[in-house]
N, C-alpha and C positions, 0 to 999 in steps of 0.2 A: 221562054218556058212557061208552062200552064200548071201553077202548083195550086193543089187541092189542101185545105189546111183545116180539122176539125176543131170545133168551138169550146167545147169543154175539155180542163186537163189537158189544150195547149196553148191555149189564149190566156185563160182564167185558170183561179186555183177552186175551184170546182168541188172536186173531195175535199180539200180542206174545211170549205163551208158546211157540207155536209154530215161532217163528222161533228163539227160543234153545235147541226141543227138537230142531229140523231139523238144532242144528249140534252137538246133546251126538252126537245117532242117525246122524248120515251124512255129519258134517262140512259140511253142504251151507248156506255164509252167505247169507241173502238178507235183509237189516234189513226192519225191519216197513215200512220208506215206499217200500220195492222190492215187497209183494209187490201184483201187478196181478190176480189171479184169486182168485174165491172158490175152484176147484178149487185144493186144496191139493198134491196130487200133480204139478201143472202149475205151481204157483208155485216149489216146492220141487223139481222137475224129479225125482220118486222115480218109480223104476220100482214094478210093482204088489205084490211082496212088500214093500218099505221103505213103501210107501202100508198097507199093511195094521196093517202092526207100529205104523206111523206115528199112524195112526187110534187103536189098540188103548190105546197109551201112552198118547197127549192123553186117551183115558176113563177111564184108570183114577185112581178116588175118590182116591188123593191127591194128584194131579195137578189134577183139577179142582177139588179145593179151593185149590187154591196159587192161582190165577185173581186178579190186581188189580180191585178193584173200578173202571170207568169213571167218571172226575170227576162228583158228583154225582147220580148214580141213584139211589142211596137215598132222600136228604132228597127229591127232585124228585117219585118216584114215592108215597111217603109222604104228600108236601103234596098229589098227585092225588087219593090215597085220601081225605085229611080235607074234601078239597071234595066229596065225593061221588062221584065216577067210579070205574067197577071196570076193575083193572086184569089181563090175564092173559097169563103169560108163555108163547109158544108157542113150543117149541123143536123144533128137528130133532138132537138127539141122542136115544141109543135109549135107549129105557124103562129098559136097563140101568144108568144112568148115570141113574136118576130119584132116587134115592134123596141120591146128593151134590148131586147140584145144587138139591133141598133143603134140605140144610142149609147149602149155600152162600149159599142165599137168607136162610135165618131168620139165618145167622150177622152178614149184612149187614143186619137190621134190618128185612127186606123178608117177613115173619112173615106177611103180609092178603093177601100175591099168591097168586094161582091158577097151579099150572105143568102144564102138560101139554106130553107128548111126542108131537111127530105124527110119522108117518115120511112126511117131505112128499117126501123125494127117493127110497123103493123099499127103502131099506140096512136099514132093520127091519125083518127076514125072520118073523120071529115075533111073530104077534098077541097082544097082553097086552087082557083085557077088562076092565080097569080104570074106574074113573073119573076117570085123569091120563093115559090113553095114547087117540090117536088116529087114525083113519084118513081119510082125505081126503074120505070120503064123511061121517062126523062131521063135523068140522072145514066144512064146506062150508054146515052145517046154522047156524055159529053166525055172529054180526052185531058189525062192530064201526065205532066212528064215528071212531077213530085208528089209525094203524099203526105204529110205530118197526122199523126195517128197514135190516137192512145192506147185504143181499146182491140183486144182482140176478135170480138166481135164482129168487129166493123172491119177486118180483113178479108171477108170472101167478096165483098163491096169493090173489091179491087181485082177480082178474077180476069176479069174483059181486058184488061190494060197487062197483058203481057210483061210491056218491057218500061212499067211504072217502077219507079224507086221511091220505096215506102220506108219514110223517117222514121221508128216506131220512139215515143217521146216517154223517155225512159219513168212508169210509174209503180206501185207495189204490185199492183194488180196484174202488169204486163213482164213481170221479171221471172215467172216462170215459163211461161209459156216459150213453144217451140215454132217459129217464123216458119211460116210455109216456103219460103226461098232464099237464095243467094244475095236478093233485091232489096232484103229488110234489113235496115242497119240500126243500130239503136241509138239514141242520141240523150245525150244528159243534158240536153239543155238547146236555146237560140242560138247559142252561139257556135254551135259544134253542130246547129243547119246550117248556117249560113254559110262557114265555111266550104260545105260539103255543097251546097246548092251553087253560090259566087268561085 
């Protein structure tokens, strides 16, 4: 099996750091089971210069190493690999920001995943011709038979793949929203993929 596995909010605790960077950078408290939006600027109510600084901080390399690992990603993703399954982590942070979140990966033990950066949402203005960076007409090109997924957003990303089964990884922001299919199952956690995936 070829599972697709997005980088923030399922790997790392992502909002959680954010919510406590929201209130070092602008005072602004919104506890992580308040926030309702993947846009972050909307959850955190920041006008477009504190959104910018805002963005800039959360990527910079020692920050993104600071990131908690989510209960169980490792071992879960690890025991996918030793069954055979290739697993590839697709993120929508920019290329920029390829370099830690590599070593975030190997630091976690997760050494066999593949990471590439798409710029699924427009914000990486700069094409890197890499072989970890991508652009939606790549990305469109490759096939996956699982998804792990936080954001609502990043659901139409998955139109092409018919008959994908989309984990959606259960967070505040994603408990309202209505699944476009039968295919979307929601998950409290690694452990209740792996079941579903092994």
């Amino acid at each position: 099996m070829k599972i697709y596995v997005d980088y923030d909010d399922c790997l790392c605790e992502t909002a959680r750091s954010f919510s406590r960077l929201a209130v070092e950078m602008f005072g602004k408290h919104v506890p992580y089971e308040k926030i309702r939006y993947f846009d972050l600027d909307k959850s955190f109510d920041l006008d477009d210069d504190q959104f910018q600084r805002f963005m800039i901080k959360g990527h910079d390399p020692e920050v993104l190493l600071s990131y908690e690992e989510t209960p169980g990603v490792s071992a879960t993703i690890n025991e996918l690999i030793s069954h055979g399954h290739e697993v590839s982590i697709i993120t929508g942070r920019p290329f920029s920001s390829y370099e830690p979140s590599r070593e975030w990966l190997d630091k976690h033990g997760l050494k066999n995943v593949r990471l590439y950066c798409l710029n699924k949402y427009g914000r990486d203005t700069s094409f890197y011709n890499t072989d970890f960076s991508l652009e939606l007409e790549d990305y469109y090109k490759m096939k996956f038979d699982f998804a792990v997924e936080d954001s609502p957003k990043a659901f139409k990303f998955f139109d092409h793949l018919p008959n994908l089964k989309v984990l959606v990884f259960d967070r505040p922001w994603n408990r309202e929203c209505v699944f476009p299919g039968e295919n979307y199952t929601r998950c409290t956690g690694w452990d209740m993929i792996r079941k579903i995936i092994i």
